[in-house]
VOPAGU-2260 file (C-alpha; in pm, 1 decimal, decimal comma):
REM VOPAGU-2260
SITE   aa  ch    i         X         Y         Z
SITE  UNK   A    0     798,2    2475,7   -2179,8
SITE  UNK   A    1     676,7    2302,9   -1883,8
SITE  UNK   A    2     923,5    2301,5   -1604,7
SITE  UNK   A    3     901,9    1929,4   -1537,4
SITE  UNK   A    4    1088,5    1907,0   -1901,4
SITE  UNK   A    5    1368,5    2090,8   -1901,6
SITE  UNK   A    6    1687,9    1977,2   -2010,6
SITE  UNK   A    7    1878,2    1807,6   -1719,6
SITE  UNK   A    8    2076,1    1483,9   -1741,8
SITE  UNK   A    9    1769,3    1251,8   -1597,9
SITE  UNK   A   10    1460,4    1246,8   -1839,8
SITE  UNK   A   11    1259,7    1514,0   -1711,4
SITE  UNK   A   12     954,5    1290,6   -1750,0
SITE  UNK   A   13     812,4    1158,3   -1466,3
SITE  UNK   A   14     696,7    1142,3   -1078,7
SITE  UNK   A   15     911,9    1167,2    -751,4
SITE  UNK   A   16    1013,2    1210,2    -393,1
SITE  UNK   A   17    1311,4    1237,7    -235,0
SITE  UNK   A   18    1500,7     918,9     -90,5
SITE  UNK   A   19    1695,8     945,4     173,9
SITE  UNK   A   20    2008,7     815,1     418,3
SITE  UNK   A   21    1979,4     480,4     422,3
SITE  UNK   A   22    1734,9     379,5     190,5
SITE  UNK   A   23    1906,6     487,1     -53,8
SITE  UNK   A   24    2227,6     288,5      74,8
SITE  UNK   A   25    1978,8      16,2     135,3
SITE  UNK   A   26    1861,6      31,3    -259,6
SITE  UNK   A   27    2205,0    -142,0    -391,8
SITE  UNK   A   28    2150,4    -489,6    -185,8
SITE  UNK   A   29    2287,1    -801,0    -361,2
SITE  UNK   A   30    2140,3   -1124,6    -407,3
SITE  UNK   A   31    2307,1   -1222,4    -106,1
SITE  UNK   A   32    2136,2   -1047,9     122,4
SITE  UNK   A   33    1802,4   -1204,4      35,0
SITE  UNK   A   34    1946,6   -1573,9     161,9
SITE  UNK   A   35    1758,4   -1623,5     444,4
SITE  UNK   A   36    1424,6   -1551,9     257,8
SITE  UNK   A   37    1184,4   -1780,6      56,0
SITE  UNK   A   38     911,1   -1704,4    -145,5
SITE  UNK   A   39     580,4   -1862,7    -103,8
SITE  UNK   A   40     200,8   -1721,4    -219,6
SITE  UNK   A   41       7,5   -1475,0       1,5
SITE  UNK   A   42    -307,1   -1562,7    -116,0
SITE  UNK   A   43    -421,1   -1189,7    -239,8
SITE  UNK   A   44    -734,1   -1253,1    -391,5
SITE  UNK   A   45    -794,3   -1060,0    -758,4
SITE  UNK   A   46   -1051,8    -861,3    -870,1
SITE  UNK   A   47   -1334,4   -1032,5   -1035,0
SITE  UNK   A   48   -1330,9    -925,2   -1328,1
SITE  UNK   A   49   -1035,6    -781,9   -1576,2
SITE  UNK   A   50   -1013,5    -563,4   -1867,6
SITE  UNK   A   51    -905,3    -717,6   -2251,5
SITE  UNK   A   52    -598,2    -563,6   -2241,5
SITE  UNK   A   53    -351,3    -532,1   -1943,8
SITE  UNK   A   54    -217,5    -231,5   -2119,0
SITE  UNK   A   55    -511,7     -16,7   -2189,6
SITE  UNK   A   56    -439,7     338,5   -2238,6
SITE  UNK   A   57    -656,2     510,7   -2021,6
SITE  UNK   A   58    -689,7     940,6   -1979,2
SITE  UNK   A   59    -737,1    1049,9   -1627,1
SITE  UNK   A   60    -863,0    1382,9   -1468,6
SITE  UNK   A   61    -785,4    1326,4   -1122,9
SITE  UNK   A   62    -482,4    1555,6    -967,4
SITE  UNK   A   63    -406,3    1314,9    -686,2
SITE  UNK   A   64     -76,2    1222,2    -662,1
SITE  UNK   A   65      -5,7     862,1    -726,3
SITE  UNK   A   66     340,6     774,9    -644,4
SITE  UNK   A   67     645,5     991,7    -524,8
SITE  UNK   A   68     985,7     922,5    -735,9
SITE  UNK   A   69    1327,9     978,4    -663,6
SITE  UNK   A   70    1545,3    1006,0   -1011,0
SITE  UNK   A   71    1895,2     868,0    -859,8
SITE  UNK   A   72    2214,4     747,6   -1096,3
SITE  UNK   A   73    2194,4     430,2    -976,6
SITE  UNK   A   74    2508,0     188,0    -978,2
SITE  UNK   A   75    2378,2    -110,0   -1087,1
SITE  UNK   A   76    2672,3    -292,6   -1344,1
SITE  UNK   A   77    2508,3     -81,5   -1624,1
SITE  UNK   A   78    2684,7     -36,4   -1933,5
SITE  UNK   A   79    2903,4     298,0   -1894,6
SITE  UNK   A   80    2727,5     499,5   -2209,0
SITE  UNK   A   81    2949,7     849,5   -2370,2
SITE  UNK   A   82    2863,7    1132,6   -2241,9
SITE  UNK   A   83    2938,0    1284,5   -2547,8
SITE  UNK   A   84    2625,9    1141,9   -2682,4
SITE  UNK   A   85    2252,6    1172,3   -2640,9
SITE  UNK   A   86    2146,5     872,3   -2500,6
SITE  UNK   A   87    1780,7     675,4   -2680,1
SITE  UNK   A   88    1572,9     816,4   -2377,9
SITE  UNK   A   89    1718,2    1166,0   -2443,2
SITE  UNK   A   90    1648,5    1164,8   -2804,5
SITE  UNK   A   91    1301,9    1078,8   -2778,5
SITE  UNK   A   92    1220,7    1328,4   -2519,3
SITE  UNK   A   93    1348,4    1597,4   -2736,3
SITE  UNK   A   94    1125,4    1489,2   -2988,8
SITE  UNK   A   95     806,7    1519,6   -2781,3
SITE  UNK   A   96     630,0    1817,7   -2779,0
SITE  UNK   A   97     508,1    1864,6   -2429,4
SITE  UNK   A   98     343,6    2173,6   -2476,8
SITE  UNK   A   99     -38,6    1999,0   -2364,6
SITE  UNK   A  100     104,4    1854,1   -2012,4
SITE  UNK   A  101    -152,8    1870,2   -1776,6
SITE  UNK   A  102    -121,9    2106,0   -1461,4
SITE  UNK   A  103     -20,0    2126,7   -1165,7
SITE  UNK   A  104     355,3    2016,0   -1287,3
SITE  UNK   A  105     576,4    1841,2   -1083,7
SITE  UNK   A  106     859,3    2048,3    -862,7
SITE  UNK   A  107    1214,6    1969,0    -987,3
SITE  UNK   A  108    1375,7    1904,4    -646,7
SITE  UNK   A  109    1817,4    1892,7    -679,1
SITE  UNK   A  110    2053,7    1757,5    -423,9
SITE  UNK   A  111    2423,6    1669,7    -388,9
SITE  UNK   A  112    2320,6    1281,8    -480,4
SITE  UNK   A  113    2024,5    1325,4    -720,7
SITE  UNK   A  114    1761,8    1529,2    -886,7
SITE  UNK   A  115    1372,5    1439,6    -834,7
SITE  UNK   A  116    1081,3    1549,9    -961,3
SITE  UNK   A  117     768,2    1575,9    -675,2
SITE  UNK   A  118     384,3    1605,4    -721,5
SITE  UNK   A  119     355,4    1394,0    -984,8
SITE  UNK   A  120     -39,2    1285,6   -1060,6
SITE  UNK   A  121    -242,6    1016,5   -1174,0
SITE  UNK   A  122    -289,3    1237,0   -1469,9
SITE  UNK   A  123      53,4    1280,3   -1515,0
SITE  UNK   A  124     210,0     977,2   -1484,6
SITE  UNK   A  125     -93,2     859,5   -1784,8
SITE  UNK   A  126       8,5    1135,9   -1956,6
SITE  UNK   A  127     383,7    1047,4   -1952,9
SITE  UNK   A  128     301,5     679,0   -2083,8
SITE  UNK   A  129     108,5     811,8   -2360,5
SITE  UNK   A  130     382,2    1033,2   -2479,8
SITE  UNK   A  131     629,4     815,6   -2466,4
SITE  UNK   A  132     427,6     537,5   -2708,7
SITE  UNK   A  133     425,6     315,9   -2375,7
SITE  UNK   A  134      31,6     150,2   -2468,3
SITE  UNK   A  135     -81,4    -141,6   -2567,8
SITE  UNK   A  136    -207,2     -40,7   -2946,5
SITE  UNK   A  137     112,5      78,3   -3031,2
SITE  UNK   A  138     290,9    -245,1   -2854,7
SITE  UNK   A  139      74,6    -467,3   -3031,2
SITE  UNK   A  140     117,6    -231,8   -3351,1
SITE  UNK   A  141     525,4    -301,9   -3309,0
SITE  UNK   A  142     576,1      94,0   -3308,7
SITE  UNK   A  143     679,9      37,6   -2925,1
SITE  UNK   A  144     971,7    -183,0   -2878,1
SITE  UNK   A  145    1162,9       5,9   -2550,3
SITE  UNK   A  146     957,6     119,2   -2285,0
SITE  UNK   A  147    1107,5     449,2   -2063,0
SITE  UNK   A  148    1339,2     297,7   -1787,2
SITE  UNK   A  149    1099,2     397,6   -1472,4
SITE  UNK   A  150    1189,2     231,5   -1160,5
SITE  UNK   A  151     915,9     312,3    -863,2
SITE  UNK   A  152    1065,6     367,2    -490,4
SITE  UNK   A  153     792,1     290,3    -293,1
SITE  UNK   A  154     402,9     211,6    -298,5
SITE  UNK   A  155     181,0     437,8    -183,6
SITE  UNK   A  156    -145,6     306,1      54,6
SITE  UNK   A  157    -493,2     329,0    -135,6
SITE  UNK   A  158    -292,7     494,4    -449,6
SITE  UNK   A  159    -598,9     304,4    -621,5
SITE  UNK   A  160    -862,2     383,4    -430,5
SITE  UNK   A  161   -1214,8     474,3    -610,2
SITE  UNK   A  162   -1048,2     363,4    -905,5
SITE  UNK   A  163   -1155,2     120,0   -1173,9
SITE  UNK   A  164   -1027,0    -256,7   -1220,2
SITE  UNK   A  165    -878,6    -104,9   -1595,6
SITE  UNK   A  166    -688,3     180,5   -1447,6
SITE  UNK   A  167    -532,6     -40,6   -1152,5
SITE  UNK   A  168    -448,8    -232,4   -1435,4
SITE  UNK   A  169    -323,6     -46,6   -1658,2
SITE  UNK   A  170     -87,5     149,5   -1438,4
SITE  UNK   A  171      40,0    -172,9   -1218,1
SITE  UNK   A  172     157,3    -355,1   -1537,4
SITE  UNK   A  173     342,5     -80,2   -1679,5
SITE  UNK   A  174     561,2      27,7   -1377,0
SITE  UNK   A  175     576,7    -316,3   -1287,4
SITE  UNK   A  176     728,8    -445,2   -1587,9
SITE  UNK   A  177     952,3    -159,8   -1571,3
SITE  UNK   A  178    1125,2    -327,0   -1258,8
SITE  UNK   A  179    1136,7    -688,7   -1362,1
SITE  UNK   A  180    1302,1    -575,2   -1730,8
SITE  UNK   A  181    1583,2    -378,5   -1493,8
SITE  UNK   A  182    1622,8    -697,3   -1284,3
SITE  UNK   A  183    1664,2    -915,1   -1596,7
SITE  UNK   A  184    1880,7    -727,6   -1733,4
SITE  UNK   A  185    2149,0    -727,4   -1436,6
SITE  UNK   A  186    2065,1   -1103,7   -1421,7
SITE  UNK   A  187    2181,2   -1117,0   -1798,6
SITE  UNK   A  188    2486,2    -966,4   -1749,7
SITE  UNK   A  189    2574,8   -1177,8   -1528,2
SITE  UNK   A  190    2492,5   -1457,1   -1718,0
SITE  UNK   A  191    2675,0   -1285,7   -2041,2
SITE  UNK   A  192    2999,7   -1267,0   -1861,3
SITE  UNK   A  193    2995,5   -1593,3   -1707,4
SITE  UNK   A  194    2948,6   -1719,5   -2045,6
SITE  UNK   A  195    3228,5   -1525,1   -2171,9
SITE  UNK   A  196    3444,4   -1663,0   -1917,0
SITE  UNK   A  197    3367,4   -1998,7   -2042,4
SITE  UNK   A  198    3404,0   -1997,2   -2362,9
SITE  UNK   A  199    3769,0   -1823,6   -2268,4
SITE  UNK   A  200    3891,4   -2134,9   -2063,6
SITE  UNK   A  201    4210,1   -2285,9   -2174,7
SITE  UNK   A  202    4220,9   -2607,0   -2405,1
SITE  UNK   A  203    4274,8   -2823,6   -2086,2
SITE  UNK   A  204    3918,9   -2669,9   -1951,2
SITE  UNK   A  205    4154,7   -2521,6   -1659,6
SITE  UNK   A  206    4092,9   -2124,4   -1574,1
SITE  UNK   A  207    4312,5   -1854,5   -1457,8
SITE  UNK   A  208    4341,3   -1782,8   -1096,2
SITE  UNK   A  209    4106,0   -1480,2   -1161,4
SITE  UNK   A  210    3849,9   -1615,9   -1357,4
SITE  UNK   A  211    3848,3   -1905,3   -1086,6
SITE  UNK   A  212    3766,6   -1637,3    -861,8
SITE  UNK   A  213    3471,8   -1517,3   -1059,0
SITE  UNK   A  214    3296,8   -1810,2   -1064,6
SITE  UNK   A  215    3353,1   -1926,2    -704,5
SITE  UNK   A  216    3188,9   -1605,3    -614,7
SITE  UNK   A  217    2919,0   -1676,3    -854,0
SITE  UNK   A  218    2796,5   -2002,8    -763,1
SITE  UNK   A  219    2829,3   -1881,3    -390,0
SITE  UNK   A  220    2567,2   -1622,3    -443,7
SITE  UNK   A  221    2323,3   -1852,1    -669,4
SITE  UNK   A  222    2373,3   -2154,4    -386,9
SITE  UNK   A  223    2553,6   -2395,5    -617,4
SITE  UNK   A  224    2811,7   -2423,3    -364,3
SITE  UNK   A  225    2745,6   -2291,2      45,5
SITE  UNK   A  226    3088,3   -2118,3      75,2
SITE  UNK   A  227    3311,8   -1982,6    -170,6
SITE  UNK   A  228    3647,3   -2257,6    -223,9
SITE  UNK   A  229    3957,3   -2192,5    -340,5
SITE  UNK   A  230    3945,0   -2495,3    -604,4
SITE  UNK   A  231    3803,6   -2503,2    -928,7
SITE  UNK   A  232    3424,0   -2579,6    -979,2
SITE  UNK   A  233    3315,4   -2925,4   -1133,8
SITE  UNK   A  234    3168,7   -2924,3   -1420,0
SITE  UNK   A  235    2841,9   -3027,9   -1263,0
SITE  UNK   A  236    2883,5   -2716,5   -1043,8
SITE  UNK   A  237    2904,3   -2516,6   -1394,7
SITE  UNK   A  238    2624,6   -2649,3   -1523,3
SITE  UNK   A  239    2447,2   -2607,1   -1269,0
SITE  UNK   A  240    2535,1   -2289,7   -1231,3
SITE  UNK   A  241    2464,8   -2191,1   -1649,9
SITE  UNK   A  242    2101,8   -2309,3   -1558,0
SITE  UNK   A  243    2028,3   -2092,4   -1249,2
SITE  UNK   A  244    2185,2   -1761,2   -1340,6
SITE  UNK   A  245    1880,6   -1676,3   -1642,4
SITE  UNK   A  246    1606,1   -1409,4   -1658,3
SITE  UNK   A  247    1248,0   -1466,2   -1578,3
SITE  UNK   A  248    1012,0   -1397,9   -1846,5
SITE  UNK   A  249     798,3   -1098,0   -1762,5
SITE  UNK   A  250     534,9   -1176,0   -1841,5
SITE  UNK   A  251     514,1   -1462,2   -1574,6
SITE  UNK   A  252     687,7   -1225,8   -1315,7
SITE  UNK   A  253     403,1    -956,9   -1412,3
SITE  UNK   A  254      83,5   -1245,1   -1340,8
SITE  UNK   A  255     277,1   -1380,6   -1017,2
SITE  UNK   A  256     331,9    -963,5    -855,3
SITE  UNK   A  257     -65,3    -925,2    -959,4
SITE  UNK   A  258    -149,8   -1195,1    -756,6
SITE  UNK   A  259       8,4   -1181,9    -467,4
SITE  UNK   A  260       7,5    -856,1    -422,8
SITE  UNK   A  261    -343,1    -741,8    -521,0
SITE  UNK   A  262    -205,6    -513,6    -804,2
SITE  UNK   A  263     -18,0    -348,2    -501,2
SITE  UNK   A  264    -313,6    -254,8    -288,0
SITE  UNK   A  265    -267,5    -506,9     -30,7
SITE  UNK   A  266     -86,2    -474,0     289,4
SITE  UNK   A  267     225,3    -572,9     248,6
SITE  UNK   A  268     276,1    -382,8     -84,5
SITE  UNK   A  269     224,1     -50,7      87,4
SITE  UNK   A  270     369,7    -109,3     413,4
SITE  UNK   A  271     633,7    -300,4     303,6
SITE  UNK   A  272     715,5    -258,2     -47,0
SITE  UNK   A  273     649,8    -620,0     -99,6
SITE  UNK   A  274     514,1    -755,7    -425,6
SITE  UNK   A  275     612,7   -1161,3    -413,9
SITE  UNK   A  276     519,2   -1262,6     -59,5
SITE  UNK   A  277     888,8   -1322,8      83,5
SITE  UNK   A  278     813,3   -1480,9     456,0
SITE  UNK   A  279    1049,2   -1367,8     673,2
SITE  UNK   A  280    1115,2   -1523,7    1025,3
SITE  UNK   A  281    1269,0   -1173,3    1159,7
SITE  UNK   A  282    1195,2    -918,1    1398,8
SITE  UNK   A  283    1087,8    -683,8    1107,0
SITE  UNK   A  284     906,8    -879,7     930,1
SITE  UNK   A  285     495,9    -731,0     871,6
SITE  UNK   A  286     323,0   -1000,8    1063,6
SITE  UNK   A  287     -37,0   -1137,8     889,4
SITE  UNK   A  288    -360,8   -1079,4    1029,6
SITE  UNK   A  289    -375,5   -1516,9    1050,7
SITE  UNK   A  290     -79,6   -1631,8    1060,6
SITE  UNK   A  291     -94,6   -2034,7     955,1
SITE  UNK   A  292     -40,2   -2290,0    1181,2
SITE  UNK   A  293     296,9   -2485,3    1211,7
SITE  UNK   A  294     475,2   -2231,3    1054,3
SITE  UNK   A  295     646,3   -2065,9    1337,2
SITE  UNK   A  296     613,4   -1659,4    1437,5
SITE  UNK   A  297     678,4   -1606,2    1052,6
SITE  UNK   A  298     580,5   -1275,8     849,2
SITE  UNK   A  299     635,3   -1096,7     515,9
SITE  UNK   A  300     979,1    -945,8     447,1
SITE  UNK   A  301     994,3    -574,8     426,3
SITE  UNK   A  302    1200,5    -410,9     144,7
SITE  UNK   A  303    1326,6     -82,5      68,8
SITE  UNK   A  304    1210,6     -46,1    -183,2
SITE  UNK   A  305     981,8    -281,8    -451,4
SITE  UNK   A  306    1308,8    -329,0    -683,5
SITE  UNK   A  307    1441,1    -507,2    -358,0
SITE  UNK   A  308    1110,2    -705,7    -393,5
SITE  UNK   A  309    1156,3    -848,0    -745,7
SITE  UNK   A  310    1527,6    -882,8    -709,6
SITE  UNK   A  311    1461,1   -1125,5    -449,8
SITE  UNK   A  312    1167,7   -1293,0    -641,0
SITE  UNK   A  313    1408,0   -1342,1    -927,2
SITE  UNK   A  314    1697,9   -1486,1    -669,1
SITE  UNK   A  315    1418,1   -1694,2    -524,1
SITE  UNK   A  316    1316,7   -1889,7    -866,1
SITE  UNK   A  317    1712,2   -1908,5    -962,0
SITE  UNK   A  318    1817,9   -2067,8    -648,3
SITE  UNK   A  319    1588,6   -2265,4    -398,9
SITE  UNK   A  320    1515,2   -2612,1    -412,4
SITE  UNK   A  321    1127,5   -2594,8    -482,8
SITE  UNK   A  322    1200,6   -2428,7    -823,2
SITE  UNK   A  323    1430,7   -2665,0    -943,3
SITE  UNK   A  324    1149,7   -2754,4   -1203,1
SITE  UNK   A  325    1116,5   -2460,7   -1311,7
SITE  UNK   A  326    1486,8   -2392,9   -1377,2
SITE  UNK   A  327    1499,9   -2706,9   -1576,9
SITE  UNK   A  328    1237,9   -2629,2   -1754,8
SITE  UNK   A  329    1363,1   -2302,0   -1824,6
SITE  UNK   A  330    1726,2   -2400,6   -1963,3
SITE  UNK   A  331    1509,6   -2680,2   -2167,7
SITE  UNK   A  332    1348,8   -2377,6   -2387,7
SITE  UNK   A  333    1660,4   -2204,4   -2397,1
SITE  UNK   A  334    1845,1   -2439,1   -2588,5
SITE  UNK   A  335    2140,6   -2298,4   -2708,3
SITE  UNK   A  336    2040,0   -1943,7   -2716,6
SITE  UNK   A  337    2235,8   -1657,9   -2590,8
SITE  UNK   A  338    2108,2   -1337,2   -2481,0
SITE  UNK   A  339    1730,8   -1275,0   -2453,5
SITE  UNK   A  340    1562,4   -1560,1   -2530,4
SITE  UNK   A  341    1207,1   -1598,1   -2596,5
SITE  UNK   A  342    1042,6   -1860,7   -2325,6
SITE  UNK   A  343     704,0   -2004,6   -2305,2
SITE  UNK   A  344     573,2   -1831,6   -2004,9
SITE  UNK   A  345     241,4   -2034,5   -1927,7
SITE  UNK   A  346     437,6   -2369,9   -1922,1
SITE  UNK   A  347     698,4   -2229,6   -1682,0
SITE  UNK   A  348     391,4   -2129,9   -1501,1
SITE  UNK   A  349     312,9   -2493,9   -1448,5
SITE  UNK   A  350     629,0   -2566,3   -1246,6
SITE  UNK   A  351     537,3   -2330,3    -990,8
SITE  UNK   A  352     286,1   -2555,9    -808,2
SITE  UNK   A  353     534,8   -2485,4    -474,9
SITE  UNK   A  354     495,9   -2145,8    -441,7
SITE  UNK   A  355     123,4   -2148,3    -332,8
SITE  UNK   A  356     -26,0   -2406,6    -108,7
SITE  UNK   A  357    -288,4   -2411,7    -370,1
SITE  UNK   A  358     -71,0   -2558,2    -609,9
SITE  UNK   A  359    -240,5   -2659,6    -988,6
SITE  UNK   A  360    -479,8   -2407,5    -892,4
SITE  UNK   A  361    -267,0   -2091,8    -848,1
SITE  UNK   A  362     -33,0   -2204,7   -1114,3
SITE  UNK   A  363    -423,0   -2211,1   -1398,9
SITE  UNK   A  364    -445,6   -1852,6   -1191,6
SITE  UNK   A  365    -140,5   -1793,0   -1341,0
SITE  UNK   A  366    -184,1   -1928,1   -1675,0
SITE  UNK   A  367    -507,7   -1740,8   -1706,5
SITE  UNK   A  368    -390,0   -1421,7   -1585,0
SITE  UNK   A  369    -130,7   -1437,0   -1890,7
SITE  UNK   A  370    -379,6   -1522,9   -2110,1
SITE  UNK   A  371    -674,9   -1315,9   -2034,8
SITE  UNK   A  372    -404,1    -986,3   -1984,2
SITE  UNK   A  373    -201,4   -1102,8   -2292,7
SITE  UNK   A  374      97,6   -1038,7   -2111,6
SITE  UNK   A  375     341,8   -1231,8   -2331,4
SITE  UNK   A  376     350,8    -898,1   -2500,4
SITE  UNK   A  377     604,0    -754,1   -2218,6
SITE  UNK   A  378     858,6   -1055,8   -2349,7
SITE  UNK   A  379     899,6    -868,0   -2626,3
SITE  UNK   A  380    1037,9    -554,9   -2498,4
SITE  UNK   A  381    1287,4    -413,7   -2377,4
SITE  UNK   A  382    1443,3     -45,1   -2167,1
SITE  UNK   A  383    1530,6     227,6   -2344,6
SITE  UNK   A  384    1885,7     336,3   -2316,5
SITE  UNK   A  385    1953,3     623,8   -2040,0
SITE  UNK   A  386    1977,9     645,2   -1680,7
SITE  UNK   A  387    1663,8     524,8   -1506,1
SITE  UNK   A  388    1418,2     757,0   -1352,6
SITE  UNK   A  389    1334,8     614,8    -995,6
SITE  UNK   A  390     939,1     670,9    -877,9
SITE  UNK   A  391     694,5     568,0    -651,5
């Protein structure tokens, strides 16, 4: 058996390297601490041309080592799962027979906090994805349904390098959509229990002193209110507050990373784990080459890691003013659904004319980048259950 599949209580699956002190402190920030960001377009320009199928399954050769991954429990408001059982990720890997992984394998790598697996390659990580049914045939086939929970750490500089448009492709979209599914499903938690909390309210529409609580705290952090008050919310504040705390369909999430981060080869990807363009008005922000005029000694925020980036993305759309469109949009094609609900991507897509000083024109980029990649596919999926395996 190849050593980078033994039995341990991560999947034994995929890429890694080892996070450490604070970053790892640093990987837990709440929507709160991305208040005194906003999200605008960087302007990355894409390739020229694309491939059919934004998730081509592609076989690679080359041993180079793509991304380094650190496989951490994370905290994140999961649901607590029995130990007692095997969880869905755990089950299929058993089933796999990984007898025809490529060489060199990865190095399992064990600490007090977490285990990780290093020197993880191209060919690898390709391999991995084929394995585990995570390709477009068998997502447009309906055999694939729950992609492996793989959450990248950071973003390696010219990890793409010498490679074709389809590979870039076909690698970005797949850990990519790994991150925003995680997000959106923290995000629709949240929403879950505020609903809950809701549709427990007394006869008179009053709440306890606890569930009062709750929601001051929760329309604090999605800006319905600008400090947290010790009197109930109005029901305008509620609604308000039902509209803002929602997912964002991937698939728009997955067009809007590609272009403004240059399928994570541009600067601020790799030097900064950024994949959204959040300016940043701080001392460590990463400054651009041509900075625009009138805008003050701005820059692009830094983050941790890239989860930090799409967290922030998310906040972004569910809370500032220029995406108020978009939110009412959004709770229009909701409707009265709970849960995941399925959202016409390309119209949201249209509300986003504030996010690029290009307006209608980046939001058609948009549009056609969902098209072209047929990314409403990722809508339709969802993580497998199991503790997420954290790469680069």
């Amino acid at each position: 058996m190849n050593p980078f599949f033994k039995p341990n209580n991560l999947i034994a699956t995929f890429i890694a390297v080892i996070l450490i002190g604070a970053g790892i402190a640093l990987f837990y920030m709440n929507h709160q601490n991305t208040s005194q960001t906003e999200t605008t377009s960087t302007d990355i320009s894409l390739p020229e041309s694309e491939p059919e199928d934004g998730f081509i399954e592609i076989t690679r050769t080359s041993e180079q080592s793509l991304s380094q991954v650190a496989l951490i429990h994370a905290d994140h408001d999961a649901p607590v799962l029995d130990n007692t059982e095997k969880t869905e990720l755990e089950l299929i890997r058993e089933s796999i027979d990984w007898s025809d992984a490529p060489s060199p394998a990865p190095e399992l790598v064990k600490t007090d906090d977490y285990d990780a697996y290093i020197g993880v390659t191209k060919e690898y990580l390709t391999y991995v994805f084929d394995k585990m049914g995570y390709t477009g045939e068998k997502i447009d086939s309906g055999e694939t349904t729950a992609i492996p929970p793989l959450i990248v750490v950071t973003i390696n500089k010219g990890w793409a390098d010498d490679e074709t448009v389809q590979f870039k492709k076909s690698i970005f979209y797949r850990v990519i959509l790994t991150l925003i599914l995680y997000e959106n499903e923290a995000v629709l938690r949240e929403r879950e229990k505020l609903l809950a909390i809701l549709d427990t309210r007394s006869d008179d529409g009053s709440f306890s002193p606890q569930q009062m609580n709750r929601l001051n705290k929760l329309a604090h952090n999605y800006r319905v209110i600008k400090e947290e008050l010790e009197e109930p919310l109005s029901e305008e504040q509620i609604q308000e507050l039902i509209i803002r705390v929602d997912t964002v369909p991937p698939s728009l999430a997955l067009a809007q990373a590609a272009h403004e981060s240059g399928y994570a080869t541009s600067r601020f990807a790799y030097t900064a784990n950024a994949l959204f363009g959040q300016w940043d008005w701080s001392a460590d922000a990463i400054k651009p080459q041509q900075q625009r005029k009138g805008m003050g000694n701005y820059g692009i925020r830094k983050f941790d890691q890239p989860i930090d980036s799409v967290r922030a993305y998310i906040w972004n759309l569910n809370t500032h003013r220029a995406y108020a469109g978009f939110r009412k949009e959004r709770a229009s094609q909701r409707g009265e659904q709970r849960g995941l609900a399925k959202m016409d991507s390309q119209k949201l897509a249209g509300t986003l004319t504030s996010y690029s000083e290009r307006g209608a024109e980046y939001t058609e980029e948009l549009k056609s980048t969902i098209r072209f990649n047929r990314l409403e596919r990722a809508d339709h999926l969802r993580l497998m259950q199991g503790e997420p395996v954290y790469f680069n």
